[in-house]
ZAMARKOL-645707 format. One line per 5 residues: number of its first residue (from 1); their letters; for each residue x, y, z of N, C-alpha, C. Coordinates in steps of 0.05 Angstrom, whole numbers, padded with zeros to 5 digits. Example, Ala and Ser with C-alpha at 12.3 -4.5 7.8 and 13.67 -1.06 7.14 Angstrom:
2
1> AS> 00264,-00114,00156,00246,-00090,00156,00264,-00066,00156 ~ 00257,-00045,00142,00273,-00021,00143,00258,00001,00157
This chain:
296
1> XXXXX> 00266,00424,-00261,00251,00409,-00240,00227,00395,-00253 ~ 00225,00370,-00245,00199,00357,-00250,00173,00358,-00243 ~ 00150,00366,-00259,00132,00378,-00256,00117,00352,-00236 ~ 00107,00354,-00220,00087,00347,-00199,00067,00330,-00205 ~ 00055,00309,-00217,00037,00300,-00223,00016,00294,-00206
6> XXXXX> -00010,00301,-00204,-00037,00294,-00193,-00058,00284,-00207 ~ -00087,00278,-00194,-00106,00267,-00216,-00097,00250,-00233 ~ -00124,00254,-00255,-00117,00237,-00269,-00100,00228,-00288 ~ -00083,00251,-00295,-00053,00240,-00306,-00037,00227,-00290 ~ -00038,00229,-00256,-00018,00216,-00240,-00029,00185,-00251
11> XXXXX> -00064,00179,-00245,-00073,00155,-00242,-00064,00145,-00267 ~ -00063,00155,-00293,-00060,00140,-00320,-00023,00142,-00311 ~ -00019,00147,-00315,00016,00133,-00297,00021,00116,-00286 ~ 00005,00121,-00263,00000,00079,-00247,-00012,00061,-00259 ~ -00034,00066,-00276,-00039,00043,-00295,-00019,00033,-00312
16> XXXXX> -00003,00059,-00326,00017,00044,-00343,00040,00030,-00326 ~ 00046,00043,-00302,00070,00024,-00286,00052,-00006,-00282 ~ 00027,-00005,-00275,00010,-00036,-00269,00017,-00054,-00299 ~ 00008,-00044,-00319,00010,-00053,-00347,00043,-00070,-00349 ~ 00038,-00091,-00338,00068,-00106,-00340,00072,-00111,-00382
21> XXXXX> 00091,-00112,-00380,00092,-00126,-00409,00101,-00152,-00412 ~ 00082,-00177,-00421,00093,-00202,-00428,00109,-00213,-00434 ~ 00122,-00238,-00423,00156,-00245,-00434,00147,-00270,-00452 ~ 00125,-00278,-00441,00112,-00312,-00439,00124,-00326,-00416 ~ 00112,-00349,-00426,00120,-00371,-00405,00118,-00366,-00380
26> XXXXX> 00090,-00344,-00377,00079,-00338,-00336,00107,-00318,-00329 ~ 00121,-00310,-00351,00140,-00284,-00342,00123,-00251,-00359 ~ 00135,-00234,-00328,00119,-00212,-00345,00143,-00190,-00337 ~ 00145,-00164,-00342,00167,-00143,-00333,00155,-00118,-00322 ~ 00161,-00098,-00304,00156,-00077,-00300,00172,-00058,-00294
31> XXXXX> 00168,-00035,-00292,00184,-00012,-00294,00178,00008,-00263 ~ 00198,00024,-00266,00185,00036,-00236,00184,00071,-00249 ~ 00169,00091,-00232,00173,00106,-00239,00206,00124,-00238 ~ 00209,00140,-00262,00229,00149,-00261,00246,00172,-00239 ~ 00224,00187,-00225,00229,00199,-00203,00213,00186,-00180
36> XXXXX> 00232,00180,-00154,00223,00173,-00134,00235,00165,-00115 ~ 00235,00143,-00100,00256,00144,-00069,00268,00126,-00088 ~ 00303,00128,-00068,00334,00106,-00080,00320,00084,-00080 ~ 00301,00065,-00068,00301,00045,-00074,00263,00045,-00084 ~ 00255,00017,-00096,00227,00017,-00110,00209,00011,-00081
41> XXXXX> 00186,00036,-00078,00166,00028,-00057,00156,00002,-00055 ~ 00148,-00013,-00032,00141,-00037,-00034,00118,-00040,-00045 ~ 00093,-00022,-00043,00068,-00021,-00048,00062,-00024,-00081 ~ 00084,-00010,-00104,00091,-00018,-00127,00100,-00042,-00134 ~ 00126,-00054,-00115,00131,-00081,-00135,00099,-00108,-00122
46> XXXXX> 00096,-00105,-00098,00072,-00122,-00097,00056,-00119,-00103 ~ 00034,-00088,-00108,00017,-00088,-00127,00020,-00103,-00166 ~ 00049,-00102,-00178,00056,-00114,-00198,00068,-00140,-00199 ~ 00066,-00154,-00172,00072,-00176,-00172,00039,-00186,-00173 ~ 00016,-00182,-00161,-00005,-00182,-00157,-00019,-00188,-00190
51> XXXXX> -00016,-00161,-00190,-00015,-00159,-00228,-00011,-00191,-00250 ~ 00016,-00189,-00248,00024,-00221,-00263,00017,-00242,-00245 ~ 00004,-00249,-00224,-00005,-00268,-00216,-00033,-00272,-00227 ~ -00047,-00253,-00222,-00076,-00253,-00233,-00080,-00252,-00266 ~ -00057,-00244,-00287,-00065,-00250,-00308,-00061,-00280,-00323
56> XXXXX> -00051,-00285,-00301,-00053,-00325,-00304,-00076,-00339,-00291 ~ -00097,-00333,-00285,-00125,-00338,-00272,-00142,-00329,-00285 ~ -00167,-00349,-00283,-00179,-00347,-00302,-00207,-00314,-00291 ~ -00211,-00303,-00301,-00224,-00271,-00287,-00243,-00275,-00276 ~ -00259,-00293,-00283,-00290,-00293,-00261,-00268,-00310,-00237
61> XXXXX> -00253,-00319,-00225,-00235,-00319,-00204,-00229,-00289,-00183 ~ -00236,-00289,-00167,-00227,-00264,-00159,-00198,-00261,-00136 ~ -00184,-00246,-00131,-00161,-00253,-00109,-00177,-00241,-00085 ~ -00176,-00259,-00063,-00184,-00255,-00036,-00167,-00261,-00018 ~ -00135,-00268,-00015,-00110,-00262,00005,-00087,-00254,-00015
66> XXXXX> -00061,-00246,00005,-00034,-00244,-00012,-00026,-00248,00000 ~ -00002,-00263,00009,00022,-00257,00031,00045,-00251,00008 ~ 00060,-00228,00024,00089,-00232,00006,00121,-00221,00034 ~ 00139,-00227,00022,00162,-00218,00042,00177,-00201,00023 ~ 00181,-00175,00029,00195,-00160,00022,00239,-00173,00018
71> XXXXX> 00258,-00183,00004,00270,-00193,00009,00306,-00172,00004 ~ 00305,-00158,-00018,00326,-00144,-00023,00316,-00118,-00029 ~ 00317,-00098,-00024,00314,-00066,-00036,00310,-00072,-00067 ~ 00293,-00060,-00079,00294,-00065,-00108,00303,-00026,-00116 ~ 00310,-00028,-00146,00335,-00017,-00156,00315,00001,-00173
76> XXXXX> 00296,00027,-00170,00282,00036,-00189,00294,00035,-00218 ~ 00317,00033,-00217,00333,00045,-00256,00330,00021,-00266 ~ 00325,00004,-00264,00332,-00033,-00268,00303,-00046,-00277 ~ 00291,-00049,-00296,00265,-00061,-00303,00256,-00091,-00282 ~ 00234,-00093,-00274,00242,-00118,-00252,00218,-00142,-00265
81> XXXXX> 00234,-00163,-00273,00219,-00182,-00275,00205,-00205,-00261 ~ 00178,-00217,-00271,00166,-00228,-00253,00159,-00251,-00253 ~ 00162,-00277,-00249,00154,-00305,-00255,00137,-00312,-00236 ~ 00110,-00323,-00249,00089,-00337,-00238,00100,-00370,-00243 ~ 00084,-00381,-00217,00085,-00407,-00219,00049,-00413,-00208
86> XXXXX> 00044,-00432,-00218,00013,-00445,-00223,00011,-00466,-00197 ~ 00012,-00459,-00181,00014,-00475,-00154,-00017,-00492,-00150 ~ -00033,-00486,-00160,-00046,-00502,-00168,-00086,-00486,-00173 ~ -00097,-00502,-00192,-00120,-00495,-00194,-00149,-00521,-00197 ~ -00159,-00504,-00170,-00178,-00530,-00164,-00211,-00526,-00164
91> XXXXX> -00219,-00535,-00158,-00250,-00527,-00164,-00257,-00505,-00160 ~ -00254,-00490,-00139,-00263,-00469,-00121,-00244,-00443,-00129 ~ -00215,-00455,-00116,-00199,-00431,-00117,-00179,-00438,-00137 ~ -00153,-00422,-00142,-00130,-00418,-00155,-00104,-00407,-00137 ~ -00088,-00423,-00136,-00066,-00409,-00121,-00035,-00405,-00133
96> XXXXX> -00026,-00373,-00139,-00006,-00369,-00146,00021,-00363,-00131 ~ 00045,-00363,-00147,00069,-00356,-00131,00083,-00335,-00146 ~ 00084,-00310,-00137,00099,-00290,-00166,00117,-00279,-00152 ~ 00143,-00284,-00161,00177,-00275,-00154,00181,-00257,-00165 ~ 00194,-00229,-00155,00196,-00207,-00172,00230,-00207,-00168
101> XXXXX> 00247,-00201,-00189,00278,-00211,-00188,00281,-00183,-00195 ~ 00312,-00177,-00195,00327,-00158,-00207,00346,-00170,-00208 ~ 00379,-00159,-00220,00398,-00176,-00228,00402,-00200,-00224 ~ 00384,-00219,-00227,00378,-00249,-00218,00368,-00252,-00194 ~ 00365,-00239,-00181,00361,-00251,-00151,00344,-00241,-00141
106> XXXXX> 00314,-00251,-00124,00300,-00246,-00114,00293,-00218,-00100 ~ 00275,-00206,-00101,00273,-00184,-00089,00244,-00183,-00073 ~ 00225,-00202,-00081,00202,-00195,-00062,00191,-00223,-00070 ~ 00173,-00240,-00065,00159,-00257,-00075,00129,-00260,-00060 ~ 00108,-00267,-00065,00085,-00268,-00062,00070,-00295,-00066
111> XXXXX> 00056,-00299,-00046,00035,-00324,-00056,00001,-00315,-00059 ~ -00009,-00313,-00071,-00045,-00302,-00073,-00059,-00322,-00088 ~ -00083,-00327,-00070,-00102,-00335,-00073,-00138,-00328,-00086 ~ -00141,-00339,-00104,-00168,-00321,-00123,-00184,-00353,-00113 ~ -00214,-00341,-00114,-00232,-00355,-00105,-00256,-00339,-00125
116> XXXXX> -00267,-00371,-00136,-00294,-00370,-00154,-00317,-00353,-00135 ~ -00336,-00335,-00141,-00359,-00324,-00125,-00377,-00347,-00116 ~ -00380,-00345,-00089,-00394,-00366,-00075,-00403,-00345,-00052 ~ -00439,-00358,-00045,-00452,-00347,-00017,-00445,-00359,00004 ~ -00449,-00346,00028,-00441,-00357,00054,-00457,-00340,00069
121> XXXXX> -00438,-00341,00094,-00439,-00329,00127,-00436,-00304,00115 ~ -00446,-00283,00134,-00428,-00253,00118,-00433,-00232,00151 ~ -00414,-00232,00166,-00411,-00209,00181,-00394,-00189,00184 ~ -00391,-00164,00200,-00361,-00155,00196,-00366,-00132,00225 ~ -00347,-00134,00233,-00349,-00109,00260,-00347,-00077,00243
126> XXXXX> -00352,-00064,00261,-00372,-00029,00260,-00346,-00016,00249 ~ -00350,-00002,00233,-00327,00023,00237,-00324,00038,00250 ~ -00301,00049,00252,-00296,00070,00276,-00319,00091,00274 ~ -00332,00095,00300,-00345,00126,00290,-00332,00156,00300 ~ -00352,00176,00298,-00340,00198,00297,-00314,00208,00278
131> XXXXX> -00310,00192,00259,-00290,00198,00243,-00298,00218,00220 ~ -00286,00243,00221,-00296,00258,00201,-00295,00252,00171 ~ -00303,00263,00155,-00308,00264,00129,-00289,00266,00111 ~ -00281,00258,00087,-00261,00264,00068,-00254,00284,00066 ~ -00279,00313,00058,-00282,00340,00069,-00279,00360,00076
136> XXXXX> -00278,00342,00103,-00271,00357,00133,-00243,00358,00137 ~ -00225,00335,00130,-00203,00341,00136,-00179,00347,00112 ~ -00157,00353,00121,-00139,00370,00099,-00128,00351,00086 ~ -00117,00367,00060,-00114,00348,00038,-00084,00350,00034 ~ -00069,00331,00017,-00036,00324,00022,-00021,00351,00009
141> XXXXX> -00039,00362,00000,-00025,00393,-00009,-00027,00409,00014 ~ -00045,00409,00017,-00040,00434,00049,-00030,00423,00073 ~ -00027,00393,00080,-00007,00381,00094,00021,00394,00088 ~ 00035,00390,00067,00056,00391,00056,00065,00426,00070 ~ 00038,00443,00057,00043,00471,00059,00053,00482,00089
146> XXXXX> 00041,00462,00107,00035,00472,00130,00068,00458,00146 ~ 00080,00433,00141,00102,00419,00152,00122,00417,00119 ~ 00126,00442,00107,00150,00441,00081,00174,00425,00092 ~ 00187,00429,00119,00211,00423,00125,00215,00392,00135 ~ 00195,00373,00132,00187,00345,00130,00168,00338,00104
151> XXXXX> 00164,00347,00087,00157,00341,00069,00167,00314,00051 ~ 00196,00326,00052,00212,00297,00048,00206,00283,00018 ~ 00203,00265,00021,00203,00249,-00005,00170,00262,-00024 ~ 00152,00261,-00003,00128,00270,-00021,00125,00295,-00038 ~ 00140,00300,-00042,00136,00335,-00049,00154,00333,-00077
156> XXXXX> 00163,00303,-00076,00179,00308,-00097,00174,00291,-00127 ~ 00153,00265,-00108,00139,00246,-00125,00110,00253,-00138 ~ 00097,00236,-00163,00072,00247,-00168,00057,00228,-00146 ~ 00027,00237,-00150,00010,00233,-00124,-00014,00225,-00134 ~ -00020,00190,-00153,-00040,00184,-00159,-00070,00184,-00133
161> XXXXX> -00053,00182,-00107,-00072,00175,-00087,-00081,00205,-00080 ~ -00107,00210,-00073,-00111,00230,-00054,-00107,00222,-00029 ~ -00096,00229,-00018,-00091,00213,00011,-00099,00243,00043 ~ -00114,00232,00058,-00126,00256,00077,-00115,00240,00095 ~ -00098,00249,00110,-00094,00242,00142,-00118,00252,00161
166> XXXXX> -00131,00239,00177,-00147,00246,00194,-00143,00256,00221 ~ -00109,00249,00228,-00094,00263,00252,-00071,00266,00226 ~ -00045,00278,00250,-00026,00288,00241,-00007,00255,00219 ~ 00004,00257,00199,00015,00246,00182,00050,00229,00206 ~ 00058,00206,00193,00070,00198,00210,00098,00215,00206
171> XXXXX> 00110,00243,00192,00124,00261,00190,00121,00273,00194 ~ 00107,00278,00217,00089,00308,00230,00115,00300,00256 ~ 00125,00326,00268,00151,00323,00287,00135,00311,00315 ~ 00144,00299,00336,00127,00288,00351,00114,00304,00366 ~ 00137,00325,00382,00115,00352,00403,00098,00361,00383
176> XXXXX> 00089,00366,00360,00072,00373,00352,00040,00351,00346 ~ 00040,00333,00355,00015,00309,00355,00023,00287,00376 ~ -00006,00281,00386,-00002,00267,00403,-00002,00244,00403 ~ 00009,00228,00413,00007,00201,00413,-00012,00190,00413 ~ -00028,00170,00403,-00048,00163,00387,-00049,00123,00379
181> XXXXX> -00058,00111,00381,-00053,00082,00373,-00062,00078,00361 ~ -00083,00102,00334,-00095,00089,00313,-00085,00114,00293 ~ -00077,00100,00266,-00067,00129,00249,-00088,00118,00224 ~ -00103,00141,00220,-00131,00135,00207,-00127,00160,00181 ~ -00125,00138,00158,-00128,00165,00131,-00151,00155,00110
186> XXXXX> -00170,00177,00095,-00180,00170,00070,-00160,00169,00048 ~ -00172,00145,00034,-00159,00148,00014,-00174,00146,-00021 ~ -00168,00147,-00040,-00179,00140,-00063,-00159,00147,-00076 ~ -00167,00135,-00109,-00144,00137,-00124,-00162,00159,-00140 ~ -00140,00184,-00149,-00148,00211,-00157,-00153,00218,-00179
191> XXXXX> -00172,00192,-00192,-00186,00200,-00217,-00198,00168,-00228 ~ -00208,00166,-00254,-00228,00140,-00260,-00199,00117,-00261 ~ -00207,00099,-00260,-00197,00070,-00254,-00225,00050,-00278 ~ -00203,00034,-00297,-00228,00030,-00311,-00238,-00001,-00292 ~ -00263,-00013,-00302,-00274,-00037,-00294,-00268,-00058,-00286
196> XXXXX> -00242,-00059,-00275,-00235,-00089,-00274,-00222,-00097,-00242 ~ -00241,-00112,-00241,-00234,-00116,-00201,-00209,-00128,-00202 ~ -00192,-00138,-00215,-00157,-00146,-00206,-00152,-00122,-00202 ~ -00154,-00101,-00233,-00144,-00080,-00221,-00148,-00062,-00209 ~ -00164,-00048,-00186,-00173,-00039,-00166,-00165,-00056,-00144
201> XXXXX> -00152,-00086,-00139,-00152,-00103,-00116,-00109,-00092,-00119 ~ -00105,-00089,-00151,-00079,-00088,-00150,-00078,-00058,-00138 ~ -00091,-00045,-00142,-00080,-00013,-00134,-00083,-00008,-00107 ~ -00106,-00017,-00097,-00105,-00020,-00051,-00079,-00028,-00049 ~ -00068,-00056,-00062,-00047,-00063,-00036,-00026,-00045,-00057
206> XXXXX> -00027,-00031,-00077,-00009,-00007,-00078,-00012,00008,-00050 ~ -00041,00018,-00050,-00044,00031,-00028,-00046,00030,-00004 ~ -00037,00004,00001,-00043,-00005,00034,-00005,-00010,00033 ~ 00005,00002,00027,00038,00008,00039,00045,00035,00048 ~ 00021,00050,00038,00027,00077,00051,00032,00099,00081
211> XXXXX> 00011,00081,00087,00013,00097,00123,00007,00070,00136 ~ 00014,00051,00135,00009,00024,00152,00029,00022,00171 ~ 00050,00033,00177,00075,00029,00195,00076,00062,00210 ~ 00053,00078,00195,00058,00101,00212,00038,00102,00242 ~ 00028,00076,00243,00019,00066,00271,00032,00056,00294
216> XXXXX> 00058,00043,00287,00079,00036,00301,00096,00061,00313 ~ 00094,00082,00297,00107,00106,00304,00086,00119,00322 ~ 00064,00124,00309,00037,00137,00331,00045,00128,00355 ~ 00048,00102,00361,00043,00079,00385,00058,00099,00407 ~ 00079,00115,00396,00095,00126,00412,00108,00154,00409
221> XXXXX> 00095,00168,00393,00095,00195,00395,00118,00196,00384 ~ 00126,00178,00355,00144,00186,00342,00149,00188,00311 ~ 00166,00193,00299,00164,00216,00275,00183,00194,00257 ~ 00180,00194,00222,00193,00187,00203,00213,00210,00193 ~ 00233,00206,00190,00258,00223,00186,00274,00231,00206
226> XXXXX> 00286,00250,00196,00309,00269,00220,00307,00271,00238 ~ 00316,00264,00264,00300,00260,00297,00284,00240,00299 ~ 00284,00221,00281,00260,00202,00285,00271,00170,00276 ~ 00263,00159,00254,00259,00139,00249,00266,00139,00214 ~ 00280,00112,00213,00273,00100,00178,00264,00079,00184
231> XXXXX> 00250,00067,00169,00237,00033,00159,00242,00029,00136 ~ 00231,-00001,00139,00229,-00015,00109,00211,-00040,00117 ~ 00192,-00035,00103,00178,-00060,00098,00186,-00086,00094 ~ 00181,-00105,00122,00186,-00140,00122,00176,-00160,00103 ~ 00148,-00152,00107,00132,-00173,00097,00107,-00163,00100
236> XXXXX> 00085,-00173,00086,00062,-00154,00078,00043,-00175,00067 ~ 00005,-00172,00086,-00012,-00190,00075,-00036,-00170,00071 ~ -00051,-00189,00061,-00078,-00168,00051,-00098,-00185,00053 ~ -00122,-00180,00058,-00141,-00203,00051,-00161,-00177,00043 ~ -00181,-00185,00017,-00200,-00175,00007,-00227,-00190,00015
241> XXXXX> -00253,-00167,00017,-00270,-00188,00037,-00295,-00176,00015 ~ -00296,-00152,00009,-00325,-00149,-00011,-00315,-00124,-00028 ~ -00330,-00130,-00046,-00327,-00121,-00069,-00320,-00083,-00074 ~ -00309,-00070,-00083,-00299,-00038,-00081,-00288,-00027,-00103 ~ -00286,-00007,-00103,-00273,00013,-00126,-00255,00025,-00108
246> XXXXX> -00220,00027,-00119,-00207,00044,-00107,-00206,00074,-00101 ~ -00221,00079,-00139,-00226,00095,-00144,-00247,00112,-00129 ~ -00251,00104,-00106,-00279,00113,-00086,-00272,00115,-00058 ~ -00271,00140,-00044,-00265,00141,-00012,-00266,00111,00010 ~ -00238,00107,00019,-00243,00083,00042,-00228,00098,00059
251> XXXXX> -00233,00093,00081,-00222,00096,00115,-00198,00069,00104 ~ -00170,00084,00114,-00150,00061,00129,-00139,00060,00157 ~ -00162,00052,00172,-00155,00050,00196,-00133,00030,00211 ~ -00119,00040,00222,-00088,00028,00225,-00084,00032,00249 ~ -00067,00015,00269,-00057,00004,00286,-00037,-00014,00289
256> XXXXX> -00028,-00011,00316,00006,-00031,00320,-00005,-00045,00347 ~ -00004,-00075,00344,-00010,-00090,00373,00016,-00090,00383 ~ 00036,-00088,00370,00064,-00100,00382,00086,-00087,00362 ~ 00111,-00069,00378,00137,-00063,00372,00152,-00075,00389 ~ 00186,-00094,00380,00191,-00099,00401,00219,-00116,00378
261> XXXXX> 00244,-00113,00386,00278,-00120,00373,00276,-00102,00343 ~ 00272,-00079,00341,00264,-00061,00313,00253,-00067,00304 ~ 00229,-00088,00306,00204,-00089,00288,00190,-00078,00304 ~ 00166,-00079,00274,00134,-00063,00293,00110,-00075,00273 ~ 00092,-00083,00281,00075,-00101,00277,00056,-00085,00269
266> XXXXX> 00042,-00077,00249,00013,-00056,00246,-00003,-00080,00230 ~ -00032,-00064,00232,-00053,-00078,00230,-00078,-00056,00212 ~ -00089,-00051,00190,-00105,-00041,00180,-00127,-00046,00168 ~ -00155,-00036,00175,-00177,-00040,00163,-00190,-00021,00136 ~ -00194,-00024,00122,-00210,-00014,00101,-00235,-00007,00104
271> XXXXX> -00251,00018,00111,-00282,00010,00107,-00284,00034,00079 ~ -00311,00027,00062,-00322,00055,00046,-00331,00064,00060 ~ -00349,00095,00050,-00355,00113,00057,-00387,00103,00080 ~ -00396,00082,00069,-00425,00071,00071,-00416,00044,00103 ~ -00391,00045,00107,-00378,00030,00130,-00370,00010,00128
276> XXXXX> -00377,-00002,00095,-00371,-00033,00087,-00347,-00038,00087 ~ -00334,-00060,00105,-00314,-00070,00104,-00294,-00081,00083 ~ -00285,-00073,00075,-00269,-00087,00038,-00248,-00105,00048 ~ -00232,-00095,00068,-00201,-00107,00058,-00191,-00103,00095 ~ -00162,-00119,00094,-00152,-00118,00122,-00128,-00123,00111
281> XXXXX> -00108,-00110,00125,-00068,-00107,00116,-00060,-00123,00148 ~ -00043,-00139,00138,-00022,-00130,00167,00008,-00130,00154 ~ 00024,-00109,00174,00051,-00115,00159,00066,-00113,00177 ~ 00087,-00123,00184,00111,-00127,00201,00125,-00108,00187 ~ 00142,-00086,00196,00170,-00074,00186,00196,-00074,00203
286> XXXXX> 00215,-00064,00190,00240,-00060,00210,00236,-00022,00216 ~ 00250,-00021,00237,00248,00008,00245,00270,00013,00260 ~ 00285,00033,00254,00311,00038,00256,00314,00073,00262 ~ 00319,00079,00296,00329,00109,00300,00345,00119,00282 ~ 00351,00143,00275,00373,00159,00256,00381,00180,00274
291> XXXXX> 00360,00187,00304,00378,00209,00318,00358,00207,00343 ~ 00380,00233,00357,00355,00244,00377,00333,00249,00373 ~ 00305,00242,00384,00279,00251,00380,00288,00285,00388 ~ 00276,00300,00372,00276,00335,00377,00254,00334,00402 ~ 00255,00355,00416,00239,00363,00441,00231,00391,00437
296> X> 00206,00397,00436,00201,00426,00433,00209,00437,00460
């Protein structure tokens, strides 16, 4: 059995999956990890599409949106390559296009935008309060300990994120949590991250695929797996608003305005520890019953 990875050996793992290798010509390649779910998480190939877009921009540029559409399941065994296109660079900003393929054919593509540092307007609404502390609430090991028989995929992958659910996880069975319209976790990545704001902007929207659709499930007092639900990520945006370390506690406060023909629409905010606003997700998924909801 494969030993479990945490900390900072998990994090130096995701750096090397980030670390694309160069083809030239605005092509770069990446790898997925070798244990993990049948198909590649979405939060990996767009964090590494992210990756080869930004190493074609010049660095004092920073990325401040992404849009991308999730398009075929990608193939973890299969190295996936990535082509940038230079869509153009103008005074201010830079705008890229990075296609991530597998056996020729498209599998996710992305457009992001980097913008030179400039002053302005600067406001942002409150964070949630009363939200407890990193702390205070339990951590993905004693989650696991406490629900073994939904554990499921996590128990089997390494775990660069510390990730704290602040209510019940969206694989928590439904009679056991209540329905809820906001699914709120800390997060940080579980050891140093060296200096470089691409990559800390690449590892969020690693991290902002994680519990972003488990709001659509909250919405209704329902559960990922057996008795519940599968998804797959549609399409996926991000906008970056001030400056952060992943490597440092944020709130992902999450919500669904709208489920409705098996999609479900969620919506997530970022604040740090200090309430500053960083970042905002929205992502559309598909969501698909697999059975009866169980009834205690």
């Amino acid at each position: 059995m494969t030993e479990l990875l945490t900390g900072q050996q998990a994090v130096d793992d995701l750096l090397e999956l980030l670390d694309l290798r160069e083809l030239g010509d605005s092509a770069f390649e990446g790898t997925s990890p070798s244990v993990g779910p049948q198909r590649v998480f979405g939060g990996q190939v767009a964090g590494q599409a992210l990756v080869a877009a930004g190493r074609t921009v010049d660095p004092a540029r920073r990325v401040h949106s992404l849009h991308g559409y999730f398009v075929r399941p990608g193939d973890p065994t299969v190295p996936i390559r990535y082509d940038v296109e230079n869509v153009r660079d103008g005074n201010s900003f830079s705008v890229r296009r990075s296609v991530a393929r597998q056996h020729g054919k498209p599998i996710f593509f992305m457009s992001a935008s980097f913008h030179r540092a400039e002053t302005g307007l600067d406001h942002q609404g409150e964070a949630p309060l009363d939200v407890p502390r990193p702390d205070e609430v339990p951590t993905m090991a004693e989650r696991l300990a406490k629900y073994p028989e939904r554990a499921g995929i996590w128990s089997q992958i390494s775990r660069p994120i510390d990730l704290r659910y602040v209510g019940e996880p969206g694989w928590v069975r439904p009679g056991k949590r209540p329905s809820d319209p906001h699914q709120r976790a800390w997060m940080r990545f579980d050891g140093k991250l060296p200096d470089d704001p691409l990559l800390h902007a690449c590892a969020v929207t690693y991290a902002s695929d994680l519990t972003l659709l488990d709001s659509v499930l909250s919405a209704h007092g329902e559960v990922w797996g057996p008795g519940g639900f599968v998804g797959a990520s549609l399409d996926h945006a991000l906008w970056f608003h001030r400056p952060f370390r992943a490597d440092e506690w944020f709130l992902y406060d999450c919500w669904s305005p709208s489920a409705s023909g098996a999609r479900g629409l969620a919506a997530g905010r970022m604040f740090t520890l200090d309430g500053r606003h960083v970042a905002t997700a929205v992502q559309e998924g598909l969501l698909r019953a697999v059975g009866p909801t169980p009834r205690d």
